[in-house]
BAFI-3210 file (N, C-alpha, C; in Angstrom, 3 decimals, decimal comma, padded with zeros to 6 digits):
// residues 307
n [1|2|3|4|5|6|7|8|9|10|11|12|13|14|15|16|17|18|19|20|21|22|23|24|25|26|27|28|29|30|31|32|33|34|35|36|37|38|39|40|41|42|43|44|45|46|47|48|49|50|51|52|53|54|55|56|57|58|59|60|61|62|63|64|65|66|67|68|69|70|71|72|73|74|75|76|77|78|79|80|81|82|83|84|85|86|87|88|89|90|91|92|93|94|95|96|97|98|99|100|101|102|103|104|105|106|107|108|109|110|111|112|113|114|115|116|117|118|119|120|121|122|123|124|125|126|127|128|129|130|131|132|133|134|135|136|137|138|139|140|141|142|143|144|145|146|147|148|149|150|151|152|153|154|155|156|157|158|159|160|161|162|163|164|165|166|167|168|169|170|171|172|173|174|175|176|177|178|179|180|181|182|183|184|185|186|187|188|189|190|191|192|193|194|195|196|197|198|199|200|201|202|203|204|205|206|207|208|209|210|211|212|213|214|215|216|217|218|219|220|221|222|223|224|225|226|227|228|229|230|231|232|233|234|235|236|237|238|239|240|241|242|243|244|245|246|247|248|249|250|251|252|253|254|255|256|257|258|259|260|261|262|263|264|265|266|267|268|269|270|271|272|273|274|275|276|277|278|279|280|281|282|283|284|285|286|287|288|289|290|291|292|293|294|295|296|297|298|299|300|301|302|303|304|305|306|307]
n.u [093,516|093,661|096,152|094,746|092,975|094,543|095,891|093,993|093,952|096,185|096,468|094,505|095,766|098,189|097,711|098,478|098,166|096,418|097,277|095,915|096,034|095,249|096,049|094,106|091,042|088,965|088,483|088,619|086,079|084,789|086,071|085,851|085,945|087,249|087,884|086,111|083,219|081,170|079,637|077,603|078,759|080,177|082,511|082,888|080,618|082,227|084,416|083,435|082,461|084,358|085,621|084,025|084,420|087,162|087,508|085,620|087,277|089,906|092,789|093,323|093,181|095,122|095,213|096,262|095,372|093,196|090,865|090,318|089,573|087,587|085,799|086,079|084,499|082,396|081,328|081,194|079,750|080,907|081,577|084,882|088,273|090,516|093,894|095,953|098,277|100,810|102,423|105,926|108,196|111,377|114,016|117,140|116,791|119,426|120,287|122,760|123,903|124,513|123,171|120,695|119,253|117,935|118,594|120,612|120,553|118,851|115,162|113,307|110,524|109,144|107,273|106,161|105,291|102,088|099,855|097,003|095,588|097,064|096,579|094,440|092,562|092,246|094,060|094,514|096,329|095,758|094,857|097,121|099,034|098,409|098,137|101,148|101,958|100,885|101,888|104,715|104,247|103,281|105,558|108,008|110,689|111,404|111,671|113,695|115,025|113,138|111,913|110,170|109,894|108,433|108,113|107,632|105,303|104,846|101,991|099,654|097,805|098,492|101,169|099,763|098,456|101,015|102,191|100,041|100,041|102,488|105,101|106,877|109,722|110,352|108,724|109,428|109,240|110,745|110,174|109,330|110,578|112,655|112,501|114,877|116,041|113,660|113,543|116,048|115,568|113,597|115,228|116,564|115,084|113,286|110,741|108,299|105,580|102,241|099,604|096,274|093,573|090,152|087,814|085,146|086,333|089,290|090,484|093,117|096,347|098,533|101,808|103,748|103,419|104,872|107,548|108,319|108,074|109,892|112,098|112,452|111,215|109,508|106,222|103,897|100,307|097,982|094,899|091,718|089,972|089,144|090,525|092,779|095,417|095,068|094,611|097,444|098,651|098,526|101,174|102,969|105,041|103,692|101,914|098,300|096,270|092,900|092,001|091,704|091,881|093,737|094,172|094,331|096,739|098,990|099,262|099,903|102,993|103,933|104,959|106,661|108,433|109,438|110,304|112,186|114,100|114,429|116,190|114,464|113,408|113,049|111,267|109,328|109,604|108,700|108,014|109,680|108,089|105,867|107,569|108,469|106,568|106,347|108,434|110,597|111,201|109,369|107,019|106,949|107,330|105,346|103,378|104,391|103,643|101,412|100,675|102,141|100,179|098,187|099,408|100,124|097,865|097,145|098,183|099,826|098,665|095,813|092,906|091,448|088,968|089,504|087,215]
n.v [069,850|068,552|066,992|064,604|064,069|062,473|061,160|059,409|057,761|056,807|055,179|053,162|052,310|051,035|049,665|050,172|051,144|054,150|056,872|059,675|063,099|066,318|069,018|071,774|072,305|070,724|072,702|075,729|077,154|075,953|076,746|078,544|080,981|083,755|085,265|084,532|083,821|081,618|078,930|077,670|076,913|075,015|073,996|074,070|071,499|069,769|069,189|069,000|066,490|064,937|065,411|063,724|061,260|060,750|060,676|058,778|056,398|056,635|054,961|055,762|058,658|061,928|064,329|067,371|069,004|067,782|069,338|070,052|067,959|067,196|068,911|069,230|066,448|067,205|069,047|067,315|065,407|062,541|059,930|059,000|056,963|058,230|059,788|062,009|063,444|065,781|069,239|068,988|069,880|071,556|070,360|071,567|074,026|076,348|076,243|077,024|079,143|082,773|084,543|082,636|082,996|085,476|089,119|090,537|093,212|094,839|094,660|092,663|091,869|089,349|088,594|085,834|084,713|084,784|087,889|089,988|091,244|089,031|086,582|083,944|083,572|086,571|087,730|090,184|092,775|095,537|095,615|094,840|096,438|098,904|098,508|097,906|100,571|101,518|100,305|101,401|104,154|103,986|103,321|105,253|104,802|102,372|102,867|103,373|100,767|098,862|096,789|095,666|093,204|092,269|089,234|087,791|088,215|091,847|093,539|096,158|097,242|097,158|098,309|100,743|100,891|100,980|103,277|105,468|104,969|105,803|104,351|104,140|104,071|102,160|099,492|097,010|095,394|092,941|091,728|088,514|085,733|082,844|079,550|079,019|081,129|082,320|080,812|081,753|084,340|084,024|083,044|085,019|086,682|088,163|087,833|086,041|086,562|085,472|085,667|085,321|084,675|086,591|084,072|081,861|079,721|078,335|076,506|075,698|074,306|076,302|076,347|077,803|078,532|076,263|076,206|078,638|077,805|075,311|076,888|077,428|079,645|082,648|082,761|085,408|085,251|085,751|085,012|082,796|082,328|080,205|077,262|075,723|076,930|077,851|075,773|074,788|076,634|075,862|074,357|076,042|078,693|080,487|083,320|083,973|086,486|088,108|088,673|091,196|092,820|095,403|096,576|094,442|093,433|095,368|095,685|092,611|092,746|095,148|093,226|090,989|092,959|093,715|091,838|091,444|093,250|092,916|090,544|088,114|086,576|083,431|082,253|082,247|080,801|078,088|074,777|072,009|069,498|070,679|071,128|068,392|067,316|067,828|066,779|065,990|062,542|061,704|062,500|060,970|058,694|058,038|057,934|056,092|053,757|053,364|053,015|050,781|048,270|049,139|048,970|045,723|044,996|045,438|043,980|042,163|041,576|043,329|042,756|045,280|047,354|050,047|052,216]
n.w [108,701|106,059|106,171|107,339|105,400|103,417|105,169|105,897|103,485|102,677|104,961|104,295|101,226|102,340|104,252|107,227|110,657|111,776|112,542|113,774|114,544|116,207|116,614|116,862|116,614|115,199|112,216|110,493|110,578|113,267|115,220|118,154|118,771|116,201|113,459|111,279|109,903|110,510|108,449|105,710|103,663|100,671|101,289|104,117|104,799|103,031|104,520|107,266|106,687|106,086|108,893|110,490|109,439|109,867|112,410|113,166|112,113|112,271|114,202|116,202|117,865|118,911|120,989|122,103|124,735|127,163|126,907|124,492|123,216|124,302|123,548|120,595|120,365|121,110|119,334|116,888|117,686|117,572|119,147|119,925|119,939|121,458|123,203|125,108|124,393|124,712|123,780|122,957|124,781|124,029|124,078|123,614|124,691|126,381|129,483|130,814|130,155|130,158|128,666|129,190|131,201|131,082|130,812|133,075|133,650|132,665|132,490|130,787|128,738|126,557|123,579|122,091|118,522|116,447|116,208|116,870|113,932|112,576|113,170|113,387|115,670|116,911|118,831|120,825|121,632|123,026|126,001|126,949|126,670|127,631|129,969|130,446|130,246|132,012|134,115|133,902|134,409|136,738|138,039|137,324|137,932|136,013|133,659|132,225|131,887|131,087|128,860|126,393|123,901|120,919|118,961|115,631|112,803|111,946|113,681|112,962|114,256|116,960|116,481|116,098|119,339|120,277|119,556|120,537|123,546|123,912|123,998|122,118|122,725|124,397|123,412|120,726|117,793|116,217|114,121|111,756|112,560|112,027|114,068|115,643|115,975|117,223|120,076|121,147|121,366|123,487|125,364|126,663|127,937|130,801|131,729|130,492|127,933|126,894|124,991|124,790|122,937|124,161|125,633|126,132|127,335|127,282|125,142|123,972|123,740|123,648|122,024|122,076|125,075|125,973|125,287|126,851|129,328|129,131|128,947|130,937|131,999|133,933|133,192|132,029|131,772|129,414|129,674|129,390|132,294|132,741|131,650|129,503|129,975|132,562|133,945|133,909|135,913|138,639|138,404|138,943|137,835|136,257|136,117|135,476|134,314|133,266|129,663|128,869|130,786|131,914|134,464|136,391|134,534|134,839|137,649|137,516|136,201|137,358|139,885|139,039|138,537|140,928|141,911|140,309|140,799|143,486|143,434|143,216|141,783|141,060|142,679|141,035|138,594|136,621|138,083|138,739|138,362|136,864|134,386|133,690|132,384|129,866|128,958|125,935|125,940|127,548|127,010|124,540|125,201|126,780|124,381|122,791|123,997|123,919|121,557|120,772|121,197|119,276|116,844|117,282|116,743|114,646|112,841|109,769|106,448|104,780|102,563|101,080|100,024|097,678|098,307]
ca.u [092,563|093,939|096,721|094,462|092,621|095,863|096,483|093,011|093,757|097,570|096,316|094,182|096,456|098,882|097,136|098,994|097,250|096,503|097,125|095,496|096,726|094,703|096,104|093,110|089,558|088,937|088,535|088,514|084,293|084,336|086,556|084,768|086,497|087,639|087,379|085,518|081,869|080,520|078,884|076,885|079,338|080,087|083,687|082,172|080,096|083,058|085,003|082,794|082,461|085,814|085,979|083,621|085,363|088,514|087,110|085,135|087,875|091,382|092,715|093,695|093,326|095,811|094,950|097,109|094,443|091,659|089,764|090,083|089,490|085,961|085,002|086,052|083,913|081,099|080,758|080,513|078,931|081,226|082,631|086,249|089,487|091,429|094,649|096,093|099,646|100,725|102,915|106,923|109,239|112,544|115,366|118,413|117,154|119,745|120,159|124,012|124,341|124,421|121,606|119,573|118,465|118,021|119,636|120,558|121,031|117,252|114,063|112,462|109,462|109,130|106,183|106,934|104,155|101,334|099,368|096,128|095,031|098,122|096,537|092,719|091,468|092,265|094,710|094,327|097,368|095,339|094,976|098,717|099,993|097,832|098,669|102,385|102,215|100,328|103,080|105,769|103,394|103,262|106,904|108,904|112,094|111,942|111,276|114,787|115,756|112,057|111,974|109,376|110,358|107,667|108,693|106,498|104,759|103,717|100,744|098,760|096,666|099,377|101,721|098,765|098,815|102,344|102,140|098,719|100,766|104,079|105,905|107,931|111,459|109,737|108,171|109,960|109,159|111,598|109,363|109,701|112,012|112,467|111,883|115,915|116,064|112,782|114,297|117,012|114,878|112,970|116,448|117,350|113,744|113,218|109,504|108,073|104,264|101,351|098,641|095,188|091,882|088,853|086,423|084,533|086,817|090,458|090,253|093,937|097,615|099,941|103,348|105,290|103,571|105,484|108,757|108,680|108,194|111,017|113,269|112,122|110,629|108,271|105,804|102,682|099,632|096,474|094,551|090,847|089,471|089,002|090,876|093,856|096,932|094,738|094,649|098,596|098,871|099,185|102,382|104,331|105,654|102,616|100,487|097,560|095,437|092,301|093,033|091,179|091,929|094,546|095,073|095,413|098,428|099,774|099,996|101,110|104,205|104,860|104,805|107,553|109,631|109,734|110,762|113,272|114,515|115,368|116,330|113,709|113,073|113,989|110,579|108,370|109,959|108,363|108,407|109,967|106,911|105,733|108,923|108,156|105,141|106,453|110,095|110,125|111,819|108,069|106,116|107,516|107,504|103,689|102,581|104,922|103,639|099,529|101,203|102,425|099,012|097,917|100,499|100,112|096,204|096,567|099,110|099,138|098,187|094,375|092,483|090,578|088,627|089,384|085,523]
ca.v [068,827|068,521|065,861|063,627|063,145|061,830|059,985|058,226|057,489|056,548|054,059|052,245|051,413|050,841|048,454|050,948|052,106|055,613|058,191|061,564|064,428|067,521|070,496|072,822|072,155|070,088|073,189|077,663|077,377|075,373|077,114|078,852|082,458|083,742|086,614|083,673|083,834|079,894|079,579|076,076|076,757|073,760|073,615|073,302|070,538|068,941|069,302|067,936|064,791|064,224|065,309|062,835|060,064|060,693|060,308|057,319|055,602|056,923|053,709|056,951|060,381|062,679|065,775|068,362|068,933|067,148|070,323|070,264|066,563|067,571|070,403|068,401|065,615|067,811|069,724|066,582|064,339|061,381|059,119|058,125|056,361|059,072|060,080|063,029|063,648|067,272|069,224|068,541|070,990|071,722|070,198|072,361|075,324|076,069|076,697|077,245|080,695|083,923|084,898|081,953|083,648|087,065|089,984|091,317|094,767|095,004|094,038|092,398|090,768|089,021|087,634|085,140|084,340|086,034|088,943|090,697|090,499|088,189|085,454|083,930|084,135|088,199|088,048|092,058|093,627|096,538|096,082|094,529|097,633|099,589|097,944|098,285|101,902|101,843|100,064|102,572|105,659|103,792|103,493|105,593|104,685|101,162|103,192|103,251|099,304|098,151|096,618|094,394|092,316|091,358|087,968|087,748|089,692|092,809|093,943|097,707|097,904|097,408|098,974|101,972|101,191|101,493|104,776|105,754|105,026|106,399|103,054|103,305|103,714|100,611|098,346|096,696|094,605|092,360|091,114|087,346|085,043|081,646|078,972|078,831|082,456|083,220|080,672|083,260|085,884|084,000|082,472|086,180|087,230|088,132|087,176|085,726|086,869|084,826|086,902|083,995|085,666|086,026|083,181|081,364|078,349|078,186|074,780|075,637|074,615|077,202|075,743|078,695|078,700|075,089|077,126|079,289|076,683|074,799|077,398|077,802|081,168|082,772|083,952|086,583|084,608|086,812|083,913|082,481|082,051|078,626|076,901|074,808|077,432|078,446|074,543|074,736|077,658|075,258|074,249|076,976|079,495|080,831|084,024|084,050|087,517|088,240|089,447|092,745|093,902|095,842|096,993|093,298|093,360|096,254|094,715|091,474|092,860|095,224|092,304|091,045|093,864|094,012|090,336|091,302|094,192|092,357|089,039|086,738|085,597|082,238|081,860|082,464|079,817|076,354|073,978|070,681|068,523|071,454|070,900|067,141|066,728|068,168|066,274|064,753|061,934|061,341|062,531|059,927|056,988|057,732|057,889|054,739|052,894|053,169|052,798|049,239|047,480|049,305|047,940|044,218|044,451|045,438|043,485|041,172|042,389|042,870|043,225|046,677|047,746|051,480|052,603]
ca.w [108,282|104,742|106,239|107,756|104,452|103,053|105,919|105,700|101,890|103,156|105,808|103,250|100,429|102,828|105,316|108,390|111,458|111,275|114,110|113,466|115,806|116,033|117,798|117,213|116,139|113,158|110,572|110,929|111,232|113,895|116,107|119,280|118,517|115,327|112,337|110,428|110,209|110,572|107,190|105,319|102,743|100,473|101,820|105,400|103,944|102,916|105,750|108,455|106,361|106,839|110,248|110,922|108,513|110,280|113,722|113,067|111,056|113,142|115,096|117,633|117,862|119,486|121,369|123,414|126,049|127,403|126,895|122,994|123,186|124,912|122,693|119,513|120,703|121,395|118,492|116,442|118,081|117,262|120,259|119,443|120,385|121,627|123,818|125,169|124,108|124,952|122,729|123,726|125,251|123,516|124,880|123,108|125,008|127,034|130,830|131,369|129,790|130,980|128,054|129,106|132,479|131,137|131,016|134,421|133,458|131,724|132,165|129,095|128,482|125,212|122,971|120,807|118,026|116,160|117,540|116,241|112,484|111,888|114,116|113,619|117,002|117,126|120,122|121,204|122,664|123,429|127,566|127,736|125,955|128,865|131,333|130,670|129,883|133,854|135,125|133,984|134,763|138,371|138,363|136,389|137,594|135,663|131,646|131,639|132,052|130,686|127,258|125,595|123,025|119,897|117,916|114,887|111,916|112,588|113,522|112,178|115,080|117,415|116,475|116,820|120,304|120,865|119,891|121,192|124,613|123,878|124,081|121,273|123,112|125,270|122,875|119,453|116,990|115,588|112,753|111,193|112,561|112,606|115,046|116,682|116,631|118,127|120,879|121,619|122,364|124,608|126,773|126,606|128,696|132,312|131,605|128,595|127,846|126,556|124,536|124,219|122,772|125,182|125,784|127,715|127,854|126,923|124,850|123,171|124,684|122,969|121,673|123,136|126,350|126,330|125,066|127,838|130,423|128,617|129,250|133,014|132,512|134,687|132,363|132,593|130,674|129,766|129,499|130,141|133,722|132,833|130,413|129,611|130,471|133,938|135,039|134,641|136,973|139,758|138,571|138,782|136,454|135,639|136,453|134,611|134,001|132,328|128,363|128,837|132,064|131,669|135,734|136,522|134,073|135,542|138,899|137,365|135,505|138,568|140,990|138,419|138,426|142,367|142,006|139,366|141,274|144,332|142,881|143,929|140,538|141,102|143,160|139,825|137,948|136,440|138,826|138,211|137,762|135,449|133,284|133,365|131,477|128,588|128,350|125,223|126,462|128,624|125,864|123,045|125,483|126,733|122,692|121,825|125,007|123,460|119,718|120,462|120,769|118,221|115,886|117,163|116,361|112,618|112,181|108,920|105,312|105,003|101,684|101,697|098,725|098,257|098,111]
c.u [093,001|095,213|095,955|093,638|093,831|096,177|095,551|093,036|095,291|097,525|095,577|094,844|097,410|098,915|097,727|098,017|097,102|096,307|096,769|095,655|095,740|094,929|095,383|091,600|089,890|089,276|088,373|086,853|084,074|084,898|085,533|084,960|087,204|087,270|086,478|084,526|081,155|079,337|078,299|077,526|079,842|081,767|083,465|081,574|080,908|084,003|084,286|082,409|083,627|085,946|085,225|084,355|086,349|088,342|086,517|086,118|089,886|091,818|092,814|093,767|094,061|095,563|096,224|096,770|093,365|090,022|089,301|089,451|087,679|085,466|084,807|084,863|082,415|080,146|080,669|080,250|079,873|082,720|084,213|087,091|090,587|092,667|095,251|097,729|099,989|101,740|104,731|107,662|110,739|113,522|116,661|117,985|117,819|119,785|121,499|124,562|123,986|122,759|120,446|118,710|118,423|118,777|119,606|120,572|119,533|116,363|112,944|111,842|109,787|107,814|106,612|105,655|103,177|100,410|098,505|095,626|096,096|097,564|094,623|091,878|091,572|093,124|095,142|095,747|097,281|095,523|096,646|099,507|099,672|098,266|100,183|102,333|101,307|101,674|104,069|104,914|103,658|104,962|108,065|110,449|112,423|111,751|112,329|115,258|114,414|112,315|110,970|109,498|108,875|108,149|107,811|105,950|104,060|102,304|100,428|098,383|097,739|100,594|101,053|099,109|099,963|102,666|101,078|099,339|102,192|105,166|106,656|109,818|111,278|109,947|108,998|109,664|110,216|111,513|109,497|110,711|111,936|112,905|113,622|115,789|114,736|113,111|115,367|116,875|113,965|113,936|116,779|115,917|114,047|112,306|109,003|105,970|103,677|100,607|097,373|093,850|091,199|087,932|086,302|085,426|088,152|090,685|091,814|095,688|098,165|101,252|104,438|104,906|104,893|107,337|109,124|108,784|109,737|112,295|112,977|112,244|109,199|107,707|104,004|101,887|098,425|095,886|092,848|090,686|089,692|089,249|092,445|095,310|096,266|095,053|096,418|099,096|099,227|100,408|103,187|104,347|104,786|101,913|099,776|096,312|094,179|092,943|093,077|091,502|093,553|095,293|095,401|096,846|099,145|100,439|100,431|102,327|104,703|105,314|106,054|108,772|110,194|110,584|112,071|114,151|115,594|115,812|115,844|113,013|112,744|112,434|109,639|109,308|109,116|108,667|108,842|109,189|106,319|106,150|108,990|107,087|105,534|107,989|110,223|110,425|110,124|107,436|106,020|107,201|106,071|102,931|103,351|104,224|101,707|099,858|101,141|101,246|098,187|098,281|100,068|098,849|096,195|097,478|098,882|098,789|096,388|093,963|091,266|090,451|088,889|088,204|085,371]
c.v [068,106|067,091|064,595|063,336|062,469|060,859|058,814|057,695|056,565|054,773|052,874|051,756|050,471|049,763|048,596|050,999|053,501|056,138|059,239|062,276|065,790|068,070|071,773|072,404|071,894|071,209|074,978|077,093|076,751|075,958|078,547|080,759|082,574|084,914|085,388|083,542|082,181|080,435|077,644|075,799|075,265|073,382|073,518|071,781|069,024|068,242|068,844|066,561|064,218|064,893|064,080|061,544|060,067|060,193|058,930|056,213|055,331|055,726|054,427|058,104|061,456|064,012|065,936|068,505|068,368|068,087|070,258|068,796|066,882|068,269|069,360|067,173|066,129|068,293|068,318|065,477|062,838|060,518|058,390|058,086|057,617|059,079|061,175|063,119|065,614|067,973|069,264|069,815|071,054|071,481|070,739|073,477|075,400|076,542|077,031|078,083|081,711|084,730|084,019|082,270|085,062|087,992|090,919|092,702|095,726|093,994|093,638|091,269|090,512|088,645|086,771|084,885|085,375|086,778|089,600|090,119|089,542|086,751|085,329|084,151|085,855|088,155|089,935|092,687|094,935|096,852|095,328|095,920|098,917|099,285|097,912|099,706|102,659|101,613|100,974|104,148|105,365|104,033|103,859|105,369|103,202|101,628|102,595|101,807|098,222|098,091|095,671|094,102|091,687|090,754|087,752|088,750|090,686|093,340|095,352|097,585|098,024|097,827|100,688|102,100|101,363|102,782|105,765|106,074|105,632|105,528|102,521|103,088|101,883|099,263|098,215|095,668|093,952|091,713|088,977|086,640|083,098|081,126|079,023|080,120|082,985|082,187|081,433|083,916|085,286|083,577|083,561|087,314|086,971|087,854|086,996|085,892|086,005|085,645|085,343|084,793|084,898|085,255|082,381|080,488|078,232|076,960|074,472|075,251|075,597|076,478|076,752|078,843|077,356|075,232|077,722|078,477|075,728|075,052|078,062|079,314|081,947|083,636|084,400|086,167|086,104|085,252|083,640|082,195|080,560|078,252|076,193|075,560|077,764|076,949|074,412|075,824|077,440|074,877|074,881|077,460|080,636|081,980|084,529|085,596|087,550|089,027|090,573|093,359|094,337|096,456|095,767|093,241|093,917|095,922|093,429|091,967|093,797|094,395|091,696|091,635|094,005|092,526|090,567|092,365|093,435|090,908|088,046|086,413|084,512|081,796|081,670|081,624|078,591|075,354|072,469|069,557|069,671|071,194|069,215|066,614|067,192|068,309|065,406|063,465|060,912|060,907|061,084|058,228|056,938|057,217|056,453|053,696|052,774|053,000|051,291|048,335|047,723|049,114|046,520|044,045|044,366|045,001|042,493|041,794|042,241|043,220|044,202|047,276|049,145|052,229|053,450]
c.w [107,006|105,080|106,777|106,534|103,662|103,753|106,132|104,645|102,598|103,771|104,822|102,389|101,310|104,079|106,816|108,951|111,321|112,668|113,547|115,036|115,159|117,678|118,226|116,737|114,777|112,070|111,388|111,585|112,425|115,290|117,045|119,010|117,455|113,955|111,642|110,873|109,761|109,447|106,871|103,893|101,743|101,212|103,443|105,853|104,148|103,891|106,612|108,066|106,406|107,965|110,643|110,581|109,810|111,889|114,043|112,474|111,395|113,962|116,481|117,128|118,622|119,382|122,486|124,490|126,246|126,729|125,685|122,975|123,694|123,993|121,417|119,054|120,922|120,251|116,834|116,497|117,666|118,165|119,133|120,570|120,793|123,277|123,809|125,023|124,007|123,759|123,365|123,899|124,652|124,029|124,570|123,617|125,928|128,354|131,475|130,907|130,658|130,197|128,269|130,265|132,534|131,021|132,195|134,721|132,528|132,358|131,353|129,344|126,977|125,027|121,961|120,098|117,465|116,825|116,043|115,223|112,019|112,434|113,899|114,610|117,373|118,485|120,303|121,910|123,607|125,219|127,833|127,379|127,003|129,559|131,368|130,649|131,399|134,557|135,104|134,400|136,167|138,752|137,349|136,650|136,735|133,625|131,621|131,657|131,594|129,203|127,137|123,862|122,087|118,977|117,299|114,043|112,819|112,524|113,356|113,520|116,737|117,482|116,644|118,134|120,969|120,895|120,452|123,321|124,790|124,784|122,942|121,666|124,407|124,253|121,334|119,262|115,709|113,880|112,888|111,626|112,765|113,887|115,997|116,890|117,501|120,013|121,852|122,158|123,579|126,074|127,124|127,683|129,857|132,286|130,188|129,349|127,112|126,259|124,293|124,226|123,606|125,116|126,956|128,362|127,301|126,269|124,366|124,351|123,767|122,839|122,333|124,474|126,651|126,341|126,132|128,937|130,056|129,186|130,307|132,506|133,151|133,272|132,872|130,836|130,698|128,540|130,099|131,411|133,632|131,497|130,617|130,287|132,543|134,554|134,693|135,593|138,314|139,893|138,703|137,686|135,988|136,280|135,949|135,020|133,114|131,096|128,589|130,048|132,781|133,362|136,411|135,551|134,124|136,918|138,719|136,995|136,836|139,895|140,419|138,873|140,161|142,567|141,470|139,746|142,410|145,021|143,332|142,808|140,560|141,516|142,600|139,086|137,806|137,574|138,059|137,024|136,302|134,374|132,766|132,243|130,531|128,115|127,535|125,152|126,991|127,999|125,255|124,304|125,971|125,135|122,371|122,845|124,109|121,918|119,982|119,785|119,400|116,823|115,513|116,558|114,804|111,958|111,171|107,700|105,461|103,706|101,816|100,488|099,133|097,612|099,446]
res [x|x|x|x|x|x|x|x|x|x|x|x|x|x|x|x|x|x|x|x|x|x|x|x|x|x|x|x|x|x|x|x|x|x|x|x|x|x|x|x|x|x|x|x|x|x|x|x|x|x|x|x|x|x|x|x|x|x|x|x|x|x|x|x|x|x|x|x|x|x|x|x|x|x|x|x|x|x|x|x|x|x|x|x|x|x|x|x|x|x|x|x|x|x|x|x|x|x|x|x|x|x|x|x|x|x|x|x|x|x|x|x|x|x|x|x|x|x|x|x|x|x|x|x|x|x|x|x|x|x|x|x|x|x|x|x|x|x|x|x|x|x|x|x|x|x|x|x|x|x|x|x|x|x|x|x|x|x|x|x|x|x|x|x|x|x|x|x|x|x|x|x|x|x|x|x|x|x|x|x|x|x|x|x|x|x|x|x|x|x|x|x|x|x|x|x|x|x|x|x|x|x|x|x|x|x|x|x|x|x|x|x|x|x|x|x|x|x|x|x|x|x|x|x|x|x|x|x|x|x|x|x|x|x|x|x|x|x|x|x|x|x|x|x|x|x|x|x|x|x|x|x|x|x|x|x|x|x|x|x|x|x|x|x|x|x|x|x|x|x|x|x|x|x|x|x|x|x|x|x|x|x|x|x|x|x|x|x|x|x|x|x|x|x|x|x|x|x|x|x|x|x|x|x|x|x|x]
***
């Protein structure tokens, strides 16, 4: 929130259009799930007067999903100019290595991103950490060639459940890494995982679900019923689980491993069109194609008291 008051101060001296982009809900209180207890605090206060400002005053507003674009719109009441611009897919990940399709000799999931108290919405690892520690109970001949991969601070409460399950020759945590290296580990995955706290409505895209799709990997979401990663599920790539229910993610990841066993991988992959919508190439020329007019209109110096 803190750049778009800048950028409403910005656009004024400056006699620019102003694009504001919001990738999650205006401010913490407002968000639908969260350790943060919605308060009338004066920094609340403050903050929804510039959410509103910014909304009423934006020449455009850029959202990731329609869904946030709805919610946003809901929760304060103030019709605007908006477009949906998604978030772009990485084009340097690559696809002509031997690490970029896994390692054939292992089966590793990865997570990339924060997890638990490191993350505001509380993303739980609790029933994925079950539900793997089902799947190898169901099939013990895959301990030995199973690995899961955590990218990101660690978490106390999960790392509990790693040992609570006796998944520490399984499960590792890499800690901190930046953004090329946590790349790496995901070209280097036989499935890449998605962790999205429970609610009613999924309003959020994830930046690494877009990563994993990027780098054409089938990945295993635990994700809302209804919500922005479930309506891409049609495209491919994707099989989405409830968070908590830990024997669906047992039979997702062994459904996986039977795949990854007797190489029909290939059939859990992103589909094309999937991989399309988020080539930045697409992206950049949808957002410059609704930029133009918006250019020609404010074109011209204008005098603009700053009051």
């Amino acid at each position: 929130m803190f750049g778009q008051i800048a950028g409403y101060w910005c656009s004024r001296v400056l006699e620019l259009p102003w694009i504001a982009n919001l990738n999650d809900p205006w401010d913490y209180h407002l968000f639908p799930v969260g350790t943060l207890v919605k308060d009338v605090s004066n920094h609340a206060g403050l903050s929804n007067f510039w959410m509103r400002r910014t909304l009423r005053r934006a020449d455009l507003v850029t959202y990731p999903s329609e869904r946030l674009r709805d919610y946003q719109t809901k929760i304060s009441s103030v019709p605007h100019r908006s477009l949906i611009i998604p978030h772009v897919g990485n084009a340097m990940i690559a696809g002509n290595s031997y690490e970029a399709h896994g390692n054939a000799s292992h089966f590793r999931l990865v997570h990339a991103g924060k997890l638990g108290s490191n993350e505001f919405t509380g993303r739980s690892t609790s029933a994925l950490l079950e539900g793997l520690h089902l799947f190898l109970t169901e099939c013990p001949d895959a301990r030995e060639i199973t690995r899961f991969i955590l990218v990101g601070p660690e978490d106390q409460a999960t790392l509990a459940q790693i040992r609570r399950f006796n998944l520490e020759a399984i499960v590792s945590s890499v800690g901190r890494t930046d953004y090329e290296q946590s790349l790496q580990y995901i070209e280097s995955a036989t499935i890449c995982v998605l962790v999205e706290a429970e609610m009613a409505e999924g309003i959020f895209l994830p930046s690494k679900v877009i990563d994993y799709i990027s780098a054409r990997k089938p990945i295993l979401a635990l994700s809302p019923r209804v919500g922005v990663v479930s309506d891409l599920v049609s495209g491919g790539g994707i099989i989405r689980v409830d968070a908590g229910d830990s024997r669906s993610i047992k039979d997702a990841i062994h459904g996986f491993y039977k795949d990854f066993k007797q190489g029909t991988l290939s059939r859990r992959l992103p589909s094309d069109a999937q991989l399309d919508q988020f080539r930045p190439e697409l992206v950049a020329r949808k957002f410059l194609d609704h930029l133009q007019p918006i250019v020609l209109t404010r074109k011209g110096p204008k005098s603009t008291p700053l009051v």
